[in-house]
ZAMARGU-4260 file (C-alpha; in steps of 0.2 Angstrom, whole numbers, plus 5000, padded with zeros to 4 digits):
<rodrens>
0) 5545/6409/4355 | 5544/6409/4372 | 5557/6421/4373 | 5550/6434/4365 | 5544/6450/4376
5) 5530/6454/4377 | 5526/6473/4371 | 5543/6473/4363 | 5536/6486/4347 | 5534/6502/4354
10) 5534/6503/4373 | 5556/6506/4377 | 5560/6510/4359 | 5569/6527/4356 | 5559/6541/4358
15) 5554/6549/4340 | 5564/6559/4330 | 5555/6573/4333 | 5564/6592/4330 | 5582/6585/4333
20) 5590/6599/4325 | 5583/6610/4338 | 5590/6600/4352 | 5607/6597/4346 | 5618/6606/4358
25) 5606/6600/4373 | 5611/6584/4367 | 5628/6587/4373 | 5623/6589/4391 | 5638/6587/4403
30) 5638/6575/4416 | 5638/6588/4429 | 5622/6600/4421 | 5612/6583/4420 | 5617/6582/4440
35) 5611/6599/4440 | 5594/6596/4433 | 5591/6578/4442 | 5594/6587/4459 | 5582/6600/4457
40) 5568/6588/4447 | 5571/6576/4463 | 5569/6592/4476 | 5553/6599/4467 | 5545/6580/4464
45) 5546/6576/4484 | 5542/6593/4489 | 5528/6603/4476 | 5510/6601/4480 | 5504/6588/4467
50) 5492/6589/4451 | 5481/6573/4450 | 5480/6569/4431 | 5466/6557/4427 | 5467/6540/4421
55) 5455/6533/4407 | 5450/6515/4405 | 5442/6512/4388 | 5429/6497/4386 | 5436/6480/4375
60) 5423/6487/4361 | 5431/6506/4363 | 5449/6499/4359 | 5444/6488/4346 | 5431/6500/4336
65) 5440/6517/4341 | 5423/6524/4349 | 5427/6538/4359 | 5414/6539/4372 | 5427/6532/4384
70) 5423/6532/4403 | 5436/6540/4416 | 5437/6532/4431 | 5451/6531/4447 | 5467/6521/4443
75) 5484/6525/4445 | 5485/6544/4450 | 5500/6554/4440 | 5506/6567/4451 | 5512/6583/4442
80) 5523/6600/4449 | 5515/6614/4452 | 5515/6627/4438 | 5528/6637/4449 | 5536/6625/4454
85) 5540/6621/4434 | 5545/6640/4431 | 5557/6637/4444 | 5564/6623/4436 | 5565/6632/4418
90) 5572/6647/4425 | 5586/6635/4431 | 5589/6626/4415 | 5591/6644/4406 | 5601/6649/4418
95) 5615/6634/4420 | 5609/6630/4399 | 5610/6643/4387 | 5605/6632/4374 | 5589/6628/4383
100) 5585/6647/4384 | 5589/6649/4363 | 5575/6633/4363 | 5562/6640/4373 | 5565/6658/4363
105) 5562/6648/4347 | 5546/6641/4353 | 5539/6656/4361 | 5535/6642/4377 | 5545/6632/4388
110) 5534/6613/4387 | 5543/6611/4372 | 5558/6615/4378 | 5556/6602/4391 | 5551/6588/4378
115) 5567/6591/4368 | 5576/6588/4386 | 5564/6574/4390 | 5569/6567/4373 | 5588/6568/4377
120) 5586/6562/4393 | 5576/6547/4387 | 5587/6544/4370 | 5603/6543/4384 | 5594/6529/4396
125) 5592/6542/4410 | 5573/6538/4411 | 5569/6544/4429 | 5577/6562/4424 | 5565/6560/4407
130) 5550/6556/4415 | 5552/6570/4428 | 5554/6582/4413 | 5540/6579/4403 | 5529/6580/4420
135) 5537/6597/4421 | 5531/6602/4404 | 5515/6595/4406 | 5510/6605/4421 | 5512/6619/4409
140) 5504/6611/4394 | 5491/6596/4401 | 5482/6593/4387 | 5497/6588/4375 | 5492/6570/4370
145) 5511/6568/4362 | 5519/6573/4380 | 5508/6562/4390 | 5512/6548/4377 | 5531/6551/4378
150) 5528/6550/4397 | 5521/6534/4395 | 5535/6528/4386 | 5546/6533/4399 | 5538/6525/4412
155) 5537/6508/4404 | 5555/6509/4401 | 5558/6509/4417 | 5547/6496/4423 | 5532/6508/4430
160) 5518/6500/4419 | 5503/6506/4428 | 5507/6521/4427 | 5513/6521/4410 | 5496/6514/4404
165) 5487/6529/4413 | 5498/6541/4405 | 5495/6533/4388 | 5476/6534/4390 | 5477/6551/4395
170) 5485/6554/4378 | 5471/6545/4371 | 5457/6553/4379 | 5463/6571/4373 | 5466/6563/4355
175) 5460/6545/4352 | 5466/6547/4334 | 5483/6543/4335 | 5490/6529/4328 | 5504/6532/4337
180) 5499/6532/4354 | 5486/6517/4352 | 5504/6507/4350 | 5510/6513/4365 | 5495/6507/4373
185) 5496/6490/4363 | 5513/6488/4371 | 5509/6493/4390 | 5494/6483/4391 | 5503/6469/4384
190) 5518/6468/4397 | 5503/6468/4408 | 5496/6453/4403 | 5479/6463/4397 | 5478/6454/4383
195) 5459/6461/4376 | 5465/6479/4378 | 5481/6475/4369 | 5474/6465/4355 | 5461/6478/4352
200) 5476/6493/4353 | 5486/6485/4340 | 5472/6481/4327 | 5467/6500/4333 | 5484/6505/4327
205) 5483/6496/4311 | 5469/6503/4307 | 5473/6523/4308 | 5490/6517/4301 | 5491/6498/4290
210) 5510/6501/4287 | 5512/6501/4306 | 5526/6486/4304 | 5528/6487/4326 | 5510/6485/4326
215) 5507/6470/4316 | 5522/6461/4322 | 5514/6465/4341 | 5500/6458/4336 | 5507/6441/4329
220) 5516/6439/4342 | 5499/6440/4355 | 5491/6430/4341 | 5506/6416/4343 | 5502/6417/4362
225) 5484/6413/4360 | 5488/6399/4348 | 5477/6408/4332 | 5495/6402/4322 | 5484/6407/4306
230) 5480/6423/4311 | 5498/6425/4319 | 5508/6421/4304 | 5500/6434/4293 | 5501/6449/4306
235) 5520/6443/4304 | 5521/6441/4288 | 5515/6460/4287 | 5526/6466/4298 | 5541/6459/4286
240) 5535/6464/4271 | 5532/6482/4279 | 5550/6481/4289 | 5561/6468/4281 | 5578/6473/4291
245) 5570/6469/4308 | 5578/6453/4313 | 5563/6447/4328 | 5551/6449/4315 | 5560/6435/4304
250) 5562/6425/4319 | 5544/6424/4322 | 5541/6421/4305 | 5550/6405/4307 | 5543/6398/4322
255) 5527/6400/4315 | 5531/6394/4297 | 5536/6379/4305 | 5519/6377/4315 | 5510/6379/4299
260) 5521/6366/4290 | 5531/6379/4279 | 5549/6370/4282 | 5556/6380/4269 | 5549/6397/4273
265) 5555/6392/4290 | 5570/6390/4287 | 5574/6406/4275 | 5566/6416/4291 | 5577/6407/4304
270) 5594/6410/4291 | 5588/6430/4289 | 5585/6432/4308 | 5603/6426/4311 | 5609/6437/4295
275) 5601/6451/4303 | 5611/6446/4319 | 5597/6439/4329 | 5608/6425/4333 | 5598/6408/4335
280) 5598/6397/4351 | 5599/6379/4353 | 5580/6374/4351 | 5579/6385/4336 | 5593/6379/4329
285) 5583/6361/4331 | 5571/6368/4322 | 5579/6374/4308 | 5587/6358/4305 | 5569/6348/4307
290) 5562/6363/4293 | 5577/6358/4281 | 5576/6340/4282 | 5557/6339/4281 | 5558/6350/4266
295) 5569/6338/4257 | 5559/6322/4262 | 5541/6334/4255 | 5555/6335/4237 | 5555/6315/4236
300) 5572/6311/4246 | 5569/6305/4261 | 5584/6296/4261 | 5595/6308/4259 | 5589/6320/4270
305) 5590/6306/4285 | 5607/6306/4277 | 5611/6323/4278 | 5600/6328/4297 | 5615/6326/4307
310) 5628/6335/4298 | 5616/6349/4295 | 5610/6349/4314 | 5629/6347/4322 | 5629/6349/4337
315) 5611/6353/4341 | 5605/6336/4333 | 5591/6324/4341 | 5590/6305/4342 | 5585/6300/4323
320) 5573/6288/4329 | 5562/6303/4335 | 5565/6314/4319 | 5560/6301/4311 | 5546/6296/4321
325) 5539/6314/4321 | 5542/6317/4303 | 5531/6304/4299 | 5518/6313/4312 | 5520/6330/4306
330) 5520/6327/4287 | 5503/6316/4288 | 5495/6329/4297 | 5501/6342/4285 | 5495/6333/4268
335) 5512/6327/4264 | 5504/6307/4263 | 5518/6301/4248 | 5531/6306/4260 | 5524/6302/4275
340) 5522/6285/4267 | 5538/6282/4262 | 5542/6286/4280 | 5529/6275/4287 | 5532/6260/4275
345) 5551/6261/4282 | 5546/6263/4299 | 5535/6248/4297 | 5549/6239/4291 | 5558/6241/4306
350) 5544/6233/4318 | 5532/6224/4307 | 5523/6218/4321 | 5519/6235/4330 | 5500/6238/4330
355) 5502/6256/4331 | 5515/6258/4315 | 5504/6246/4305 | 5489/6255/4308 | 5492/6273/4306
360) 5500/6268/4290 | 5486/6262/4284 | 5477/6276/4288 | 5488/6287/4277 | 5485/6274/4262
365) 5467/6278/4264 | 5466/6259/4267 | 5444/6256/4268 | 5442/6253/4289 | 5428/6252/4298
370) 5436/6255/4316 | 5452/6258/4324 | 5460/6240/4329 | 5457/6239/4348 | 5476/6235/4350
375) 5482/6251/4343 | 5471/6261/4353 | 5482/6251/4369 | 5496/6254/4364 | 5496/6270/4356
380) 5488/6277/4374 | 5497/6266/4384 | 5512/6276/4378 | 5504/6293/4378 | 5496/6291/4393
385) 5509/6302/4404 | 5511/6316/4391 | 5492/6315/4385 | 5486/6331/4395 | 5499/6344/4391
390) 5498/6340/4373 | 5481/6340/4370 | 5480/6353/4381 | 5492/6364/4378 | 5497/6362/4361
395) 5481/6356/4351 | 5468/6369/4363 | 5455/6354/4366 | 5442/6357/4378 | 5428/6346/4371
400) 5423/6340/4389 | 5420/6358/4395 | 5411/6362/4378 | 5399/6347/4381 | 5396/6349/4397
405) 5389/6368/4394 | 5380/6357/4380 | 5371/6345/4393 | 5369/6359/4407 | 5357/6370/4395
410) 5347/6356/4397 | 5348/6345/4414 | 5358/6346/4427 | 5353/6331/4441 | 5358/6315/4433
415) 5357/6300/4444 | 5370/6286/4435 | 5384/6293/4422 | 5394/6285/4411 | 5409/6292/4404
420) 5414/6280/4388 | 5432/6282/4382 | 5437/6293/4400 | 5454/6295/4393 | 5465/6303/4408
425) 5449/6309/4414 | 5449/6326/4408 | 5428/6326/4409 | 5426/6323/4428 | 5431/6337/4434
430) 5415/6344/4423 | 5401/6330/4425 | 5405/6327/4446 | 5393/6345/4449 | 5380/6333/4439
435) 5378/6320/4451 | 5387/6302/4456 | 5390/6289/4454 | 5401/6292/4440 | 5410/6277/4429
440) 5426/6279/4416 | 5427/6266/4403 | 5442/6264/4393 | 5454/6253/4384 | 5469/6260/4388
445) 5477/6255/4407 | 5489/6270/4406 | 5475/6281/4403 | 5465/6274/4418 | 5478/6275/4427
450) 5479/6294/4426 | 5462/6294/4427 | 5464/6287/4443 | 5476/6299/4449 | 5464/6313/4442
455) 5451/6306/4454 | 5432/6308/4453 | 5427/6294/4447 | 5415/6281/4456 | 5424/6268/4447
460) 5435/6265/4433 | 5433/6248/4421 | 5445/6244/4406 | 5435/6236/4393 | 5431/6241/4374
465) 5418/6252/4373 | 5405/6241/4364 | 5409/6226/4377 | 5406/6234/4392 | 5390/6244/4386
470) 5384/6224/4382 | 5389/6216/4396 | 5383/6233/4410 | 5369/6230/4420 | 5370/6248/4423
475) 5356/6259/4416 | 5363/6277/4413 | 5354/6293/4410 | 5371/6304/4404 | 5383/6296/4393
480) 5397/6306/4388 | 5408/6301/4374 | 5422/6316/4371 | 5433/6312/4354 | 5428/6294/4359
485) 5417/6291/4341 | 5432/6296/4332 | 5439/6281/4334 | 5425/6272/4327 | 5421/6272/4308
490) 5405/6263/4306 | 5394/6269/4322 | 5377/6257/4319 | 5383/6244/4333 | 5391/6258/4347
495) 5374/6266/4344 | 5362/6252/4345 | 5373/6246/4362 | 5373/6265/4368 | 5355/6265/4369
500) 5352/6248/4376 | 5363/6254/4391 | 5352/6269/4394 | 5336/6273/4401 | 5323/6282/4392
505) 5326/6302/4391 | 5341/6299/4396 | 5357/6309/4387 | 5370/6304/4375 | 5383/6317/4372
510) 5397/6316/4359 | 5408/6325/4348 | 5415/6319/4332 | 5424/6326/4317 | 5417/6334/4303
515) 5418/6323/4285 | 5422/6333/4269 | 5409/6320/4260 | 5392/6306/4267 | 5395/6296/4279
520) 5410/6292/4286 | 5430/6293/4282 | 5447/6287/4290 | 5459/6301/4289 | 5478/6303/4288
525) 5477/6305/4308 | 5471/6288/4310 | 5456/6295/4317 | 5436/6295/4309 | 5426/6309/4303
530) 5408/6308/4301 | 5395/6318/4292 | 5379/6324/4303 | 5368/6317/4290 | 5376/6296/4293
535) 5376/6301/4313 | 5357/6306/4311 | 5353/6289/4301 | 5363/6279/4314 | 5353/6287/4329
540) 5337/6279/4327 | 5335/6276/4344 | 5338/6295/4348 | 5333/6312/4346 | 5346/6326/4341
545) 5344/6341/4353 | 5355/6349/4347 | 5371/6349/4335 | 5385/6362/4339 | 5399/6368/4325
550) 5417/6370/4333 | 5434/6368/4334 | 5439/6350/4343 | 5459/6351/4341 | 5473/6357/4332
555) 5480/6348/4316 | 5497/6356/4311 | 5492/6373/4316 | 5475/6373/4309 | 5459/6370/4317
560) 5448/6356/4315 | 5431/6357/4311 | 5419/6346/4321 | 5403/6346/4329 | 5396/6343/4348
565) 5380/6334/4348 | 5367/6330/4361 | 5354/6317/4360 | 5339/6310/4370 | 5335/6294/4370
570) 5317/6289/4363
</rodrens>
């Protein structure tokens, strides 16, 4: 997906098919008339005194609601040729183009005349000669939202974006009610990485007009960017349903079918993108291969598709061992549990002695637990450790440290001994060191604590299970901060009761944890715990809640997950 461009629906597609069969002879415009034309729009460009038109910067709130109280301000200046300097020009064209005289005769006016030039010029890739013609016409005619939007289109076709999104606002400014020019908009701002201008042009656009297909597939495709996969895949979906021959359409469709564990809608996009001759690269190819055989393991024959994974990748197959090992991954997390056992239960098989196998089948049995085993948690981040960041980073949009720290700033600030239990990489230094020092990590994991290391920040870094070390400290802490650390604890009476033994009165205990669907506390299919707020409240005798905060912790197969970010002081 990373291929796709961004602003691709709109911004350099064909101008509109607006009074061809007025412009047909034009459209035969010898190489030596558009020589003609190019020399004199160059001349009269370098030498006419300039118009300034003004730019116009609507508010976030403007773009999204379509409010027209927008506010002008100074950007990037347009220059436009004098009025005579354009009567020049058209007495020219009429002279050397007898056609362009029967067009402006038609018309009564030579701006349109100049539009079906600018059209040509623009249909035929000359985009400088374009944009010079519809400045021409707009000296005569500048309050013509469609040739300020057409100028805009030409200038982002030739890479001259900041001035393509004044133009473009210009034409909004005169008439903020067209769908047409709120996707130009949605486009430009988009190639220019303004991504709260273009989201709010494209929902603009859908808005005035909901079969706008460009617009709902530019929209996804922001959305895919900003990892709402949810929201992403419907604006696509739209966009096919409403433009079913569009083969870019189809092939986001099947990147983000297969984020939302749809293997077999992934893989009918994937085969109608390269029907639709969108041909597929390497990766995508991978992909489609992973969609099929994950479809056939969902249908009970997870055999068979092992079987079948290499003749159907060919060439772009990967190591079975990792299809495997992510099948079993990706089909857990996607409710898939009688496959993913099958898958587990074979993968078990294999290495009956691994801690970390053994474990996460269980936990997608629904096997009763009362805490992860401390040896999977070693192992399973020993081996995560180097990849740990960019994943939950990247592709599961945690930030829980962040999050709790805005949690325990709203309340203090100055902390004098911190404790940060189950530290992880050390993702939460960065946001506890403005608190204070000294600062200690805690955690199980030697891979981890050696990134952690390497993160700095930390006073000093101790690996120890959670529960032993708050036994054993003679530290006294007034901030403890516990990011997804809980999750990996099922019953929480004996890390709550050693939590507040290692702290000193009104000191803090920050957390987060997921949200169960029922009381108390449940292992998921993840192999992580969830917990309801009512079982946390009974286990936290020693504390008072301050505050309990709904969010998203992570990612789980596309979709969000549903926890909550908890602060405490202790009694």
């Amino acid at each position: 997906m990373q291929k796709f461009r961004r602003g691709l629906p709109g911004a350099r597609s064909r101008p509109p098919d607006l009074l061809w069969t007025s412009v047909w002879a034009i459209s035969a415009l010898s190489h030596e008339q558009v020589k003609v034309f190019s020399a004199f729009g160059n001349t009269t460009h370098r030498s006419a005194r300039p118009r300034k038109a003004s730019s116009i910067n609507p508010r976030a709130g403007d773009l999204a609601s379509g409010r027209n109280d927008i506010r002008i301000l100074s950007m990037t200046n347009i220059q436009l040729p004098d009025v005579s300097v354009t009567m020049a020009l058209v007495a020219s064209l009429q002279a050397n183009l007898p056609d362009f005289g029967r067009i402006v005769d038609q018309f009564g006016h030579p701006a349109p005349a100049l539009r079906q030039l600018g059209l040509v010029h623009w249909e035929n890739g000359r985009f400088d000669t374009a944009a010079r013609t519809f400045e021409a016409a707009l000296s005569l005619r500048p309050e013509d939202p469609d040739l300020w939007r057409d100028l805009a289109s030409v200038y982002s076709a030739s890479d001259r974006d900041e001035q393509a999104l004044a133009a473009i606002r210009k034409s909004l400014e005169v008439n903020p009610h067209s769908a047409q020019s709120w996707q130009t908009l949605a486009s430009v701002a988009d190639r220019l990485d303004d991504v709260e201008a273009a989201e709010g042009a494209y929902r603009r656009t859908i808005a005035l007009n909901p079969k706008a297909a460009a617009a709902h597939l530019g929209l996804g495709l922001l959305l895919f960017r900003r990892k709402s996969y949810a929201e992403a895949l419907a604006a696509v979906r739209m966009s096919v349903d409403l433009d079913p021959v569009n083969g870019l359409a189809h092939f986001a469709l099947g990147h983000l079918s297969l984020i939302a564990s749809d293997f077999a809608g992934c893989a009918r996009a994937f085969d109608e993108a390269a029907r639709l001759t969108l041909p597929l690269d390497p990766p995508t190819r991978q992909k489609r291969a992973r969609a099929l055989t994950f479809q056939a393991m969902i249908e009970g024959r997870v055999q068979e598709a092992l079987q079948n994974y290499g003749q159907i990748a060919g060439e772009d197959r990967e190591d079975l061992d990792v299809i495997v090992r992510d099948a079993f991954s990706v089909l857990s997390a996607s409710g898939h549990l009688e496959a993913a056992a099958e898958i587990g239960r074979m993968r078990l098989a294999e290495k009956p002695d691994d801690p970390v196998r053994r474990y996460l089948l269980d936990a997608v049995l629904g096997r009763s637990m009362t805490a992860a085993p401390t040896e999977y948690i070693e192992r399973y981040f020993d081996q995560f450790a180097p990849r740990f960041d960019s994943k939950l980073l990247e592709t599961l949009q945690y930030n829980a440290p962040s999050r709790m720290a805005k949690l325990v700033a709203g309340h203090r600030t100055d902390f004098k001994q911190m404790l940060d239990l189950g530290c992880g990489t050390g993702l939460a230094a960065g946001e506890l060191l403005p608190f204070g020092q000294p600062l200690i990590g805690v955690d199980l994991s030697s891979g981890m604590l050696a990134e952690a290391a390497k993160r700095g920040g930390y006073t000093e870094l101790v690996k120890s299970e959670a529960i032993a070390y708050l036994e054993t400290t003679p530290n006294r802490f007034d901030l403890i901060f516990a990011a997804d650390s809980l999750i990996y604890f099922g019953e929480l009476g004996p890390l709550m009761r050693a939590v507040a033994e290692a702290m000193v009165q009104g000191g803090l205990f920050a957390l987060s944890i997921e949200v169960a669907a029922r009381e108390g506390f449940t292992l998921q299919p993840s192999g992580r715990f969830a917990h309801s707020l009512d079982y946390l409240k009974a286990m936290a005798a020693d504390f008072v809640i301050m505050e309990a905060v709904e969010g998203n912790i992570r990612l789980e197969a596309g979709r969000p997950v549903s926890g909550l970010y908890v602060l405490m002081e202790r009694r």
